[in-house]
Backbone as numpy.savetxt, mean C-alpha at the origin, in Angstrom:
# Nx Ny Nz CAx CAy CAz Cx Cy Cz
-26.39 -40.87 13.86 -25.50 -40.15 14.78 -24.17 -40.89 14.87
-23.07 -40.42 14.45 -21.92 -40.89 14.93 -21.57 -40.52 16.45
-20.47 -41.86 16.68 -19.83 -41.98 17.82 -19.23 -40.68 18.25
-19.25 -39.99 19.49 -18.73 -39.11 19.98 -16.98 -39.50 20.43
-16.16 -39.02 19.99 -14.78 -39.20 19.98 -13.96 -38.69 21.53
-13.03 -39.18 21.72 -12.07 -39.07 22.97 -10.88 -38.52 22.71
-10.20 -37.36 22.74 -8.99 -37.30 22.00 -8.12 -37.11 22.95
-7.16 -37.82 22.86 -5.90 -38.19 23.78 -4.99 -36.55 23.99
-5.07 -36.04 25.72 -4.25 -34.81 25.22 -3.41 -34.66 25.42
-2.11 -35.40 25.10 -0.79 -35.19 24.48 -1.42 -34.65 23.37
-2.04 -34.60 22.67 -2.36 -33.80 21.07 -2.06 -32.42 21.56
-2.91 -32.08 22.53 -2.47 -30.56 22.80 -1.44 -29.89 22.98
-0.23 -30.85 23.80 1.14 -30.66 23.42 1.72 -30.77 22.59
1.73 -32.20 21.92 2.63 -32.58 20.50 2.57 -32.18 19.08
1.36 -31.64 19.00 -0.10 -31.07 17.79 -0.30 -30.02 17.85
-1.54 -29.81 18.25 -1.73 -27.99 18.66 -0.50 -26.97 18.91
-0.27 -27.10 20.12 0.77 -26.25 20.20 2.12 -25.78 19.70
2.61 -26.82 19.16 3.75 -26.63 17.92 3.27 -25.79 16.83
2.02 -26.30 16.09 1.48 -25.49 14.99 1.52 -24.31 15.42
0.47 -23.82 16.36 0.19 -22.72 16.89 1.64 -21.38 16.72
2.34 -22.06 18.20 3.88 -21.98 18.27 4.44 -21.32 16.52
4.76 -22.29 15.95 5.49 -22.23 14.94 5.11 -20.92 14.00
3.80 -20.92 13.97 3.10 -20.22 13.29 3.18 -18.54 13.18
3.16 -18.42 14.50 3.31 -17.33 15.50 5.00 -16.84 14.97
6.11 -18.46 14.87 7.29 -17.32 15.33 7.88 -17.18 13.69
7.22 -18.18 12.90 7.56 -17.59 11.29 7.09 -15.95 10.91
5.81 -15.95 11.42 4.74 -14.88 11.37 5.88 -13.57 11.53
6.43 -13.62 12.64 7.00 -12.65 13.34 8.33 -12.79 12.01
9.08 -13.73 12.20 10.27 -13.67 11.04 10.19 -13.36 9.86
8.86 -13.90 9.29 8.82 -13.32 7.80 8.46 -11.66 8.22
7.98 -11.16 8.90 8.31 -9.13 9.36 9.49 -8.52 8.88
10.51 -9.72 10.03 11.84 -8.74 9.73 12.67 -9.46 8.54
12.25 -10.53 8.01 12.95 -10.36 6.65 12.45 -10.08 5.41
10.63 -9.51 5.49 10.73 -8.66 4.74 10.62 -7.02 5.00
11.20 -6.30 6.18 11.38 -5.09 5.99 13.03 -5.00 5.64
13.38 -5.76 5.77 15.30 -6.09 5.07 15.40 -6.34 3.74
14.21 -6.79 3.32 13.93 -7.20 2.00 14.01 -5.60 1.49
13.55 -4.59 1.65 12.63 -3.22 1.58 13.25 -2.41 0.52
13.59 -1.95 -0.47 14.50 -1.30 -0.47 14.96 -0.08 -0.41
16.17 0.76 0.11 16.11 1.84 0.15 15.83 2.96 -0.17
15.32 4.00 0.64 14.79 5.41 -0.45 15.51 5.90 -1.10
14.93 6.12 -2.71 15.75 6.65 -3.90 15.86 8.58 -3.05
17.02 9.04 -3.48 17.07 10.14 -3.23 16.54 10.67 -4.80
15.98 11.99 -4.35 15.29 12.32 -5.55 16.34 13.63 -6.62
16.17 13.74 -7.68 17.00 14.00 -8.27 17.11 15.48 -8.38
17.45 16.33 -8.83 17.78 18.05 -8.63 16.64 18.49 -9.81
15.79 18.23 -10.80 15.74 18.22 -12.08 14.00 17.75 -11.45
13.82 16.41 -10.87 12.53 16.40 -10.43 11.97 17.48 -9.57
12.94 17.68 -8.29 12.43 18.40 -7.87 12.27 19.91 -7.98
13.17 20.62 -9.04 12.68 21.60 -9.53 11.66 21.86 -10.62
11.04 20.53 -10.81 10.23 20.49 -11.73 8.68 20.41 -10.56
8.76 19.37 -9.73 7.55 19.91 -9.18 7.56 20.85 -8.36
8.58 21.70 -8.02 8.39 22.86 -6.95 8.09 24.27 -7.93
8.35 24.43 -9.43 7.82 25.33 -10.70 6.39 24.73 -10.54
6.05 23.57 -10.55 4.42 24.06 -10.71 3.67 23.91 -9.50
4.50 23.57 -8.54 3.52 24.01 -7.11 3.88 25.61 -6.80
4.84 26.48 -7.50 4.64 27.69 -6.95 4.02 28.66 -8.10
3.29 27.83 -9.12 2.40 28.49 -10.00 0.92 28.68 -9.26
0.84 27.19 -8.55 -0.70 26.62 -8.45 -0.59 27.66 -6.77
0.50 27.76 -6.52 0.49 28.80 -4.96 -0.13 30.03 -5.47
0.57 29.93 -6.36 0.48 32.03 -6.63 -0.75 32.00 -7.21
-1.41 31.11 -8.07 -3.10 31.48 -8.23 -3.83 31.22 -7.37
-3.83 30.80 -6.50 -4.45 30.73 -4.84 -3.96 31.82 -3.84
-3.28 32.55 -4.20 -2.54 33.13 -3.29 -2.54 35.06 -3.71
-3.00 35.10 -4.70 -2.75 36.41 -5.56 -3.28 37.26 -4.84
-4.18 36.96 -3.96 -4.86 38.48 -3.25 -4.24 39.12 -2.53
-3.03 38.41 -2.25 -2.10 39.45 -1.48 -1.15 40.51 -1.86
-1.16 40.05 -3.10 -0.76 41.28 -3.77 -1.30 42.49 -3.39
-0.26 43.10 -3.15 -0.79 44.91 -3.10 -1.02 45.71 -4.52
-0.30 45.46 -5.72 -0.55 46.46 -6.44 -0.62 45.26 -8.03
-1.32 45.69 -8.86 -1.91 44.78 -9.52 -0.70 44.86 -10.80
0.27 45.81 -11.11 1.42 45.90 -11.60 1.99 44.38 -10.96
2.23 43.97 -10.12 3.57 43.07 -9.74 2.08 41.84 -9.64
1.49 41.78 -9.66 0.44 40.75 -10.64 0.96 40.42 -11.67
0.59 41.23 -12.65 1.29 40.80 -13.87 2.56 40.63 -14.26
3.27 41.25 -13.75 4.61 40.96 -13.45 4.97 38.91 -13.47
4.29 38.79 -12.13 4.71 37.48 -11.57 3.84 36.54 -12.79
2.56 37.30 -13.33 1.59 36.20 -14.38 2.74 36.06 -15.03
3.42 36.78 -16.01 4.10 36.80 -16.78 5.24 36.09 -17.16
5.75 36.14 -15.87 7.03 35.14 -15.58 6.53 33.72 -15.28
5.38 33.29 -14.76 5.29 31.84 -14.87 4.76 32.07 -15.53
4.02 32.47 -16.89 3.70 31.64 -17.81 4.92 31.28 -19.22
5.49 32.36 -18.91 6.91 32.05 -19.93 7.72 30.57 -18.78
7.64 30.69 -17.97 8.63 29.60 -17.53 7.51 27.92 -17.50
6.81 28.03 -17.46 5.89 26.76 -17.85 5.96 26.31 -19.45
5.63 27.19 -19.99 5.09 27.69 -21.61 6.45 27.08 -22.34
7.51 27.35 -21.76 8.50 27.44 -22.28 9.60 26.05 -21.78
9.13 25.19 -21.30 9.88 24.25 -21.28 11.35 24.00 -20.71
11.78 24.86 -20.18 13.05 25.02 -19.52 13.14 24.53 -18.09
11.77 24.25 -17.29 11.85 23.49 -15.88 11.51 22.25 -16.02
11.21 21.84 -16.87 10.95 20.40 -17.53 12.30 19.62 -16.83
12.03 18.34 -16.53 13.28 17.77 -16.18 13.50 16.26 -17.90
13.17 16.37 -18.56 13.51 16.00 -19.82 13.05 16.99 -20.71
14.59 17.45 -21.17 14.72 18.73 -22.21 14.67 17.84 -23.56
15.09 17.26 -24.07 14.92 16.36 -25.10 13.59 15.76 -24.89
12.90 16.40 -26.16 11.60 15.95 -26.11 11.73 14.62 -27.16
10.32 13.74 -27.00 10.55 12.90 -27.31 9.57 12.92 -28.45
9.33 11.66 -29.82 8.47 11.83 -30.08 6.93 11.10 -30.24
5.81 12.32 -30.35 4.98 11.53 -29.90 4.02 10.42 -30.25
4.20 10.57 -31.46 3.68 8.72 -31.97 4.76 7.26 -31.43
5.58 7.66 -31.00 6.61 6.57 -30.93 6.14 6.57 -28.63
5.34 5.16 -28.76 4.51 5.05 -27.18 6.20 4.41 -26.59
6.54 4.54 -25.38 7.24 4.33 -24.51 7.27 2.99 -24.11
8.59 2.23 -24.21 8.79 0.71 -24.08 8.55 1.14 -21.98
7.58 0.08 -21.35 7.77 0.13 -20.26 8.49 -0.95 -19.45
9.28 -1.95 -20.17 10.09 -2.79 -19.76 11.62 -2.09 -19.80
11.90 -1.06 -20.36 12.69 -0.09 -20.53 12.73 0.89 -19.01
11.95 0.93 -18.57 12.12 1.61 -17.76 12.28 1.38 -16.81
13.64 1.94 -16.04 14.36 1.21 -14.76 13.70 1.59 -13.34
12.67 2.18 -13.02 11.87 1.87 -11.92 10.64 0.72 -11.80
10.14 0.91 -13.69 9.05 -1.04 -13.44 9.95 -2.18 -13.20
10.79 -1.79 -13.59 11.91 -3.42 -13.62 12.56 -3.53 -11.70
12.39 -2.44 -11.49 12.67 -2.52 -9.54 11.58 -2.64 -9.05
10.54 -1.66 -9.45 9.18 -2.74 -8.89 8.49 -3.64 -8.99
8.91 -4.57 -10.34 8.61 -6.38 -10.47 9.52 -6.80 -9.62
11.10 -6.03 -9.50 12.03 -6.70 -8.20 11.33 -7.18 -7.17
11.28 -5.90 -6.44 10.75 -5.98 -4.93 9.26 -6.73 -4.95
8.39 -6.73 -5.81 7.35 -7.77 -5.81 7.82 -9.22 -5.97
8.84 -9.79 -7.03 9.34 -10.94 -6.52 9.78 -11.08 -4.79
10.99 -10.36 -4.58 11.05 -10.45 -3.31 10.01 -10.90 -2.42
9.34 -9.86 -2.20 8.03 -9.88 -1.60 7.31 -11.12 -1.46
6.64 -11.56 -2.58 6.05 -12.84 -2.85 6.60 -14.12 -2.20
8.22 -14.22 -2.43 9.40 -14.91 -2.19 8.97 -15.03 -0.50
9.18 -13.86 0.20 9.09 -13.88 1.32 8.27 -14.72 2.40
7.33 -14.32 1.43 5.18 -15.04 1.65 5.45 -16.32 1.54
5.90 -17.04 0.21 5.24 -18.44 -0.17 6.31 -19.18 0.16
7.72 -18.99 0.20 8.32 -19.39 0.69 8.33 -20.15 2.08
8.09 -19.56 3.12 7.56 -20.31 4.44 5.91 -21.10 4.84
5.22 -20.21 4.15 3.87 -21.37 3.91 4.22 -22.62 3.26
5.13 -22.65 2.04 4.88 -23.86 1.35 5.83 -24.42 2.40
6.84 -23.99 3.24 7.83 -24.87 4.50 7.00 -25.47 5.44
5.77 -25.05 6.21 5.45 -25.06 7.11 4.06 -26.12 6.83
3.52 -25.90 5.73 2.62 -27.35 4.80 3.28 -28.50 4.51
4.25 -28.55 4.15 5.07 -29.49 4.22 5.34 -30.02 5.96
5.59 -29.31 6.65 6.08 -29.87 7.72 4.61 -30.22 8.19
3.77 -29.94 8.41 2.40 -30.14 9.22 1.86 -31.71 8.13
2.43 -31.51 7.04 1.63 -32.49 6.31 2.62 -34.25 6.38
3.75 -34.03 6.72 4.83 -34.76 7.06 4.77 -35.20 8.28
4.41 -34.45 9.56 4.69 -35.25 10.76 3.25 -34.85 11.54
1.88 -34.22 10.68 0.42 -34.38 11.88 -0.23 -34.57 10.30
-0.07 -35.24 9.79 -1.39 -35.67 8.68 -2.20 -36.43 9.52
-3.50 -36.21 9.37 -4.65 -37.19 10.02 -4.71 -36.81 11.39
-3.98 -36.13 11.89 -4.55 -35.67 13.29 -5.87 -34.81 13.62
-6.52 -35.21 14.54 -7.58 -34.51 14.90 -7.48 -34.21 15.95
-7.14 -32.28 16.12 -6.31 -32.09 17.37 -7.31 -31.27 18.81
-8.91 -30.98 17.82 -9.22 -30.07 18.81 -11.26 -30.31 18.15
-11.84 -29.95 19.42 -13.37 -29.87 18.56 -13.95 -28.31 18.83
-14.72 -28.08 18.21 -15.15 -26.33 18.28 -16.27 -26.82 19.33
-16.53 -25.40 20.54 -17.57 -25.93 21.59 -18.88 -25.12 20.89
-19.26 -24.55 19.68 -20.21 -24.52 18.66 -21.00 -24.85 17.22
-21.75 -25.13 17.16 -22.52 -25.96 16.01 -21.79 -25.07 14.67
-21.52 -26.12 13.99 -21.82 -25.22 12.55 -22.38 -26.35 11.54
-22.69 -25.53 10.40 -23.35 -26.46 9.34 -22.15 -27.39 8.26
-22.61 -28.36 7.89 -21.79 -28.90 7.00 -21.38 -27.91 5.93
-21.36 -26.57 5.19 -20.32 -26.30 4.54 -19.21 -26.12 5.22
-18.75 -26.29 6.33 -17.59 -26.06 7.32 -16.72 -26.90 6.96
-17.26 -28.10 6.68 -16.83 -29.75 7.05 -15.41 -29.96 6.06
-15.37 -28.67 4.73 -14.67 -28.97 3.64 -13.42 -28.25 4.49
-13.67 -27.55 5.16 -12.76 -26.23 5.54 -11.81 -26.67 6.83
-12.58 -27.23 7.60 -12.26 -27.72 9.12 -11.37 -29.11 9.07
-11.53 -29.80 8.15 -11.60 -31.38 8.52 -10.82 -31.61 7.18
-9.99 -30.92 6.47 -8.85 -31.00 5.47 -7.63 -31.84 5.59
-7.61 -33.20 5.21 -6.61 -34.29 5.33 -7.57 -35.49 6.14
-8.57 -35.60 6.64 -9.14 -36.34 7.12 -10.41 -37.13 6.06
-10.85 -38.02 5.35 -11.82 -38.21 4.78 -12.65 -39.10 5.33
-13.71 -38.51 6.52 -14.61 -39.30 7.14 -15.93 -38.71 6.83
-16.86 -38.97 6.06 -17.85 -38.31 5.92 -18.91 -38.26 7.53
-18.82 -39.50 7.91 -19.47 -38.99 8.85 -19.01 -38.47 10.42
-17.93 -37.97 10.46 -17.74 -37.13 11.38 -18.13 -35.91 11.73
-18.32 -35.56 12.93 -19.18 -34.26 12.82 -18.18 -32.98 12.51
-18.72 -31.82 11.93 -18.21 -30.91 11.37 -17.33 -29.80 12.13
-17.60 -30.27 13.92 -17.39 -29.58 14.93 -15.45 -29.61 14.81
-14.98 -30.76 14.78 -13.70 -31.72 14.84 -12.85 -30.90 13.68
-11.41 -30.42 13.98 -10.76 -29.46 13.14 -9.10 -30.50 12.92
-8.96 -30.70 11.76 -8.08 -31.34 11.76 -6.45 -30.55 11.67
-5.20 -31.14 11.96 -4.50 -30.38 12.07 -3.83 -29.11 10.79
-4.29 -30.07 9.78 -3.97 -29.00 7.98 -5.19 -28.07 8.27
-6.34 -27.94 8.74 -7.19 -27.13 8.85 -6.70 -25.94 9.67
-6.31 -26.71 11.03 -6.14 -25.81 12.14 -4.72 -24.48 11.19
-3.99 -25.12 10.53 -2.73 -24.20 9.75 -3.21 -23.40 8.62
-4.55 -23.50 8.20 -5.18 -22.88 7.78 -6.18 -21.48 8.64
-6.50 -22.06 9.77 -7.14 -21.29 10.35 -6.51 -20.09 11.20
-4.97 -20.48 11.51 -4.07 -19.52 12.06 -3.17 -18.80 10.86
-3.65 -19.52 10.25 -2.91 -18.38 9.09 -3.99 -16.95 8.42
-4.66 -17.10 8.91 -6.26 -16.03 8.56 -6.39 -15.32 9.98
-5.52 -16.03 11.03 -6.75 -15.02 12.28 -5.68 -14.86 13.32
-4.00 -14.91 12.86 -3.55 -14.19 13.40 -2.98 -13.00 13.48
-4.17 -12.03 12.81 -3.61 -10.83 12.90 -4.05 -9.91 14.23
-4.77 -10.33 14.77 -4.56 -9.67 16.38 -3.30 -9.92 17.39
-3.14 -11.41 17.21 -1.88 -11.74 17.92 -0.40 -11.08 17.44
-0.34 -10.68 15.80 0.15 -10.09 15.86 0.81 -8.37 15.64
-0.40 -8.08 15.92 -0.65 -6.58 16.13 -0.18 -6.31 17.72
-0.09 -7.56 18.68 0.14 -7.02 19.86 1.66 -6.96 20.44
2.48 -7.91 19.32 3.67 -8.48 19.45 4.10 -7.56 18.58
3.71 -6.98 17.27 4.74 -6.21 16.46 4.21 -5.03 16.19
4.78 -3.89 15.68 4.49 -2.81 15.42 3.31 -2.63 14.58
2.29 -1.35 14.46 1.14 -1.76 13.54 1.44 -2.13 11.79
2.54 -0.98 11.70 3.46 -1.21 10.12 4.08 -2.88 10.19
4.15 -3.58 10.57 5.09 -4.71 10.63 3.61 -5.47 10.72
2.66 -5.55 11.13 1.36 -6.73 11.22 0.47 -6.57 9.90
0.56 -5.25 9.40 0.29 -5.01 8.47 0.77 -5.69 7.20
2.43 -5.79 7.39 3.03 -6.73 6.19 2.79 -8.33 6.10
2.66 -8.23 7.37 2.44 -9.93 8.04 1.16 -10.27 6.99
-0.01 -10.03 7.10 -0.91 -10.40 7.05 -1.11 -9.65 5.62
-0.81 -8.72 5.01 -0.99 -8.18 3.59 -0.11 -8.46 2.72
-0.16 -9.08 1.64 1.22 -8.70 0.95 1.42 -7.18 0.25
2.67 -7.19 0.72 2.41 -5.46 -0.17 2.96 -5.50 -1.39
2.27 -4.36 -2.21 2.21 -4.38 -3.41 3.65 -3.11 -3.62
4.40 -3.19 -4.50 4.62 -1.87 -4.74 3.95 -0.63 -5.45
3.67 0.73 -4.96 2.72 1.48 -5.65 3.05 1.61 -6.80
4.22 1.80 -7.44 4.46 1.81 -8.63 3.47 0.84 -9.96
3.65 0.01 -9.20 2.85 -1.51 -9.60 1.30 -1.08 -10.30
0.72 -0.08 -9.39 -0.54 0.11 -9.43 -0.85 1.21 -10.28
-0.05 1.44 -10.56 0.09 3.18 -11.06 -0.02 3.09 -12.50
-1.19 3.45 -13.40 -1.14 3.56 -14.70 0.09 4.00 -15.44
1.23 5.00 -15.36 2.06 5.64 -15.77 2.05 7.10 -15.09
2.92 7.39 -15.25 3.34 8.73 -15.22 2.76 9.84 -15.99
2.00 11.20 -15.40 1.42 12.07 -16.32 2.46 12.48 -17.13
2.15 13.53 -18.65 2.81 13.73 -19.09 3.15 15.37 -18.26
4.37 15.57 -18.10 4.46 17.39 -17.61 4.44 18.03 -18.15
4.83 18.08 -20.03 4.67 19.26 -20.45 3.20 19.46 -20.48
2.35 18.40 -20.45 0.95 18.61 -20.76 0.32 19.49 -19.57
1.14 19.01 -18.29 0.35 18.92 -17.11 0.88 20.82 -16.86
2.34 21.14 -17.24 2.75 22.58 -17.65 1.90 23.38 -18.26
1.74 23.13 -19.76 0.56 23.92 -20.46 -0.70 24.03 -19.78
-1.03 23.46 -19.36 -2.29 23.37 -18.72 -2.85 24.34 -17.44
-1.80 24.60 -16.51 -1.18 25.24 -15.68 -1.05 26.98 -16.19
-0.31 26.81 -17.17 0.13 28.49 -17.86 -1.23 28.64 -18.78
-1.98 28.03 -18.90 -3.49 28.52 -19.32 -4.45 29.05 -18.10
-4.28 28.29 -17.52 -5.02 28.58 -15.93 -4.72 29.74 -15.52
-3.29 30.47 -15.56 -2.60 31.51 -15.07 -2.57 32.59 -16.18
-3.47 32.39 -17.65 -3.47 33.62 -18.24 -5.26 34.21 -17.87
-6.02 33.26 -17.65 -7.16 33.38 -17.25 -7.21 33.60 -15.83
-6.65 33.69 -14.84 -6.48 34.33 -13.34 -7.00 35.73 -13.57
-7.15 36.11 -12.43 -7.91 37.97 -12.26 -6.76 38.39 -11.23
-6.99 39.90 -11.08 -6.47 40.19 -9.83 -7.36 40.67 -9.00
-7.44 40.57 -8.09 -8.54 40.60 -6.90 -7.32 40.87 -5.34
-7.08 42.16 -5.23 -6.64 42.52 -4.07 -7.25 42.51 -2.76
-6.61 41.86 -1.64 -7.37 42.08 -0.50 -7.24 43.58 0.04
-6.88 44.71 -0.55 -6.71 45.83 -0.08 -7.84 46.64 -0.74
-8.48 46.37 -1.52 -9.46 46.68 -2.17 -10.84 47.27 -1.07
-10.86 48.71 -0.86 -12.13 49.26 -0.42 -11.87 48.46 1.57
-10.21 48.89 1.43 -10.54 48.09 2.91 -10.84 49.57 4.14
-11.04 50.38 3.30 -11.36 51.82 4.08 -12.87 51.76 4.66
-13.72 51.20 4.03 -14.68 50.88 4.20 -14.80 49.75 5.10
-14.30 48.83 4.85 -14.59 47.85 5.60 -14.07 48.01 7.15
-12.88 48.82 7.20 -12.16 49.14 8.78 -13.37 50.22 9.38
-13.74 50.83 8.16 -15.22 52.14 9.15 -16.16 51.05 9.74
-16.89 49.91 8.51 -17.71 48.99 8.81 -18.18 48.20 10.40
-16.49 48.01 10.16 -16.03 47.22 11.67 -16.48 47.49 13.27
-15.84 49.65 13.15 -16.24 49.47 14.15 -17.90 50.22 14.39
-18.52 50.54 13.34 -19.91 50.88 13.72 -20.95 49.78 14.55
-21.70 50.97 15.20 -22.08 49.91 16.58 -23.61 49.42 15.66
């Protein structure tokens, strides 16, 4: 059994609470300099968005066809989106490209803004941890600032007691590089209550950009053809169909 220890509490002022403190108000600063970091929304271009509003009002009108009244202006409307899909003219790259020749993606000026903003990002993160290890490891190395009032088992001992090498101290005893470890994992309640839920969220996650995650871009003419096949195989199915019957139906008792 080792000696049970006395710890002087000025620690709790000079030690603890600075870490704590500090921890808390980087926490909060790295928020607002990385939503400044952020960068602004691309406005979207005339060419995209008439490209996805042609095939969301294809995928409308085959969900939507029963309202047609007369099965003439059915085909009518089949007709016209499938020539305007089929035909490549809402495409927002008219210059086709070709297709054995695969696409340089270092070439392309949205991966090269989203490795940006992931440097940034990162920048933001490691930047003040590696400040704040440094400072804890510079002026509380070897401090032992606090003991836990519950048992745990010696795998703790590696986790808790980081800068201290006493084997036989008990595992309860949290040293101060530990304790900057341990508020860096468990203050995300504290600051969920101080910052917005979007802002505790960045705190404690690094964010990725989605781009980042994103296999590539479908192809559209593919995703077009595909679409104007769907729409030569459609039916017409009127909701006016035998509704004479169904209004007699209604009101029989």
């Amino acid at each position: 059994m080792s000696p049970d220890l006395v710890l002087d509490p000025s620690l709790k002022v000079w030690v603890l609470l600075p870490i704590s403190a500090v921890m808390i108000l980087v926490g909060i600063l790295r928020s607002y300099v990385t939503n400044l970091l952020q960068p602004l929304p691309k406005v979207s271009k005339w060419r995209d968005v008439r490209e996805q509003q042609q095939l969301q009002k294809a995928r409308l009108f085959r969900g939507n066809s029963h309202v047609l009244v007369s099965k003439k202006e059915f085909l009518n409307r089949q007709a016209y989106l499938y020539e305007a899909l089929t035909s490549g003219k809402y495409l927002k790259n008219a210059v086709k490209q070709n297709k054995d020749q695969m696409p340089n993606p270092l070439s392309d000026p949205n991966a090269s803004d989203a490795m940006f903003n992931m440097l940034k990002s990162n920048a933001a993160n490691f930047i003040p941890q590696t400040v704040i290890m440094w400072w804890i490891n510079y002026f509380f190395a070897g401090f032992i600032i606090m003991r836990l009032p519950f048992p745990l088992t010696l795998r703790f001992k590696s986790m808790l007691q980081q800068g201290i090498d006493t084997p036989d101290l008990d595992v309860r005893w949290v040293s101060s590089l530990s304790w900057y470890f341990v508020t860096l994992l468990g203050l995300q309640s504290v600051f969920s209550l101080i910052l917005s839920s979007s802002n505790a969220v960045q705190v404690i996650q690094q964010q990725m950009p989605a781009q980042m995650g994103m296999p590539g871009q479908p192809d559209m003419a593919k995703v077009f053809a595909a679409e104007g096949e769907s729409l030569q195989v459609a039916q017409f199915k009127s909701s006016t169909d035998s509704i004479e019957d169904r209004i007699l139906d209604s009101y029989k008792l």
